[in-house]
N, C-alpha and C positions, 0 to 999 in steps of 0.2 A: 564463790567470792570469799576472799580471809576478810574477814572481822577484827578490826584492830581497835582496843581502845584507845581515848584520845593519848594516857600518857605512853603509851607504844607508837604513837604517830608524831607525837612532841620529841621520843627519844630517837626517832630519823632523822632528826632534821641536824647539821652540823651550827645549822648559825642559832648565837644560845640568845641574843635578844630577840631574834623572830618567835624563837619556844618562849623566851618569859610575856614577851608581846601576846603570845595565843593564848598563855596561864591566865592571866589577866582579863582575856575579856572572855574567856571560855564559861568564867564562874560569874563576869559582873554583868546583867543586864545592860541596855543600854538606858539612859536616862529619857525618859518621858518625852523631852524636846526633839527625841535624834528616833521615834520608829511612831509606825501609821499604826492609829489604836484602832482596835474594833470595837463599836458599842452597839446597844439595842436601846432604844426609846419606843414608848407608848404613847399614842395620841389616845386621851381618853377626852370625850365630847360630851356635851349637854346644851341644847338650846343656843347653836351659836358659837360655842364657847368650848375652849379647850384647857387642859389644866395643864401648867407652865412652870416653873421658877422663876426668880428674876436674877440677876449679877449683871454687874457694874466693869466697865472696862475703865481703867482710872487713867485709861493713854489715851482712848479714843472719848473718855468723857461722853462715853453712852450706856445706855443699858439695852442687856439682850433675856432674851426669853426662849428657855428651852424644855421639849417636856421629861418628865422625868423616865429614867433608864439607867446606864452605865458601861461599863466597859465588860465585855465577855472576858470568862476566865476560860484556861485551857481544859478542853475536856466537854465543854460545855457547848451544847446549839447556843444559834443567838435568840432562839421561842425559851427553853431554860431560862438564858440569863435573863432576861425582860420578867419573866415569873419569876426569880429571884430576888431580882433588886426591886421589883414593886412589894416584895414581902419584905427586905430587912427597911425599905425605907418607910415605907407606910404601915406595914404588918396588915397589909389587905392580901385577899387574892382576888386574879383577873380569870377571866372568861371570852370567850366570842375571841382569840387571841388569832389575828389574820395578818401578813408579809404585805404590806403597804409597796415597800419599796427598798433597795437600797442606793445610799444617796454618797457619792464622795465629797468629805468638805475640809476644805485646805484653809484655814482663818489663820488669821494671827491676833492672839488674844492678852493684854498687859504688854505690848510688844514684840512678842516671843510668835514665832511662825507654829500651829497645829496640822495633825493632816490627820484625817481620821476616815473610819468607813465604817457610814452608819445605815446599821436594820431598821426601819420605821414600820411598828405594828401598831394594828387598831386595836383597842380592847375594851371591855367593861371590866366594874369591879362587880364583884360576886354579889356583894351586900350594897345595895341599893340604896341605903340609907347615907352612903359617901358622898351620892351626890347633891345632897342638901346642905353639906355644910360649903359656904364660901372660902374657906382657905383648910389646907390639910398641914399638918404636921411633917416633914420630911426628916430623917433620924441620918445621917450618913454612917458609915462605920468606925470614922477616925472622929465622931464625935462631933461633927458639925451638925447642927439642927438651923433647919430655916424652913418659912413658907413655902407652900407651892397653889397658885390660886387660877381660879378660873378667867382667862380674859379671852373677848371677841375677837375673833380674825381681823375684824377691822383697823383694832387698838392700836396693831406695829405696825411703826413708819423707821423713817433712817434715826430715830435717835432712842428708838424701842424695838428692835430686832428680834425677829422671830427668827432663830437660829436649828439646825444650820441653815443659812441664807436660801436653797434650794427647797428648802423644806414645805412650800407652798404649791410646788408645784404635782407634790400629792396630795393634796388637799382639794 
């Protein structure tokens, strides 16, 4: 099979805005709104009680709750990324790290349609000493820092959302 790179497959082509068309999105990602992310979350448990975020929907004028994780990078399992991102957000490490489930969740959040597909793993943290404290520090990488605190399964109703919406159902 010939191997052609792209600008060898751009200079076949005769029509030149179809080629400046392909240039264009060859090198631009697509924006956040327009492709289905993959993430990994950890359900970490104690007495009940699961540790969460909180965030505010300012359209639907409710609050939702999700536990902490984030989106896979390329290259990476989604058991990595969940050890990853539980280290730069909290600088802990997990343990007992087991495949829950993976859940597809399509929300629309400030308005704006998401689609996402998420790995739901169980886990502890190493140091047992995390789970005495009531609320942890969460550090993001673009510099956002906020809560993330323990609340009971019972807690979420429609205007405190345990998110994604399906997420109970491994539980």
């Amino acid at each position: 099979m010939l191997n052609l790179g792209h600008e060898s497959i751009l200079r076949a082509f005769d029509n030149r805005s179809l080629i400046e068309r392909l240039r264009s999105n060859w090198y631009n990602p697509p924006m956040a709104s327009e492709y289905i992310r993959v993430i990994a979350i950890c359900l970490f448990r104690i007495d009940g009680n699961i540790l969460v975020f909180e965030g505010f929907d300012s359209v639907k004028e409710t609050f939702f709750y999700r536990p902490l994780g984030g989106e896979v990078n390329p290259g990476e399992t989604t058991e990595e990324a969940i050890v990853r991102e539980i280290h730069e957000e909290l600088d802990q490490e997990i343990v007992d790290i087991h495949l829950l489930g993976v859940l597809e969740n399509l929300f629309v959040l400030e308005g704006a349609p998401g689609h996402e597909i998420v790995f739901v793993y169980d886990g502890r943290f190493a140091d047992e000493s995390v789970y005495e404290n009531t609320s942890l520090t969460v550090r993001e990488d673009n510099g956002d820092v906020f809560e993330a605190t323990w609340r009971s399964l019972d807690s979420f109703d429609n205007s405190h959302r345990l998110v994604p919406e399906c997420l109970t159902s491994l539980l």
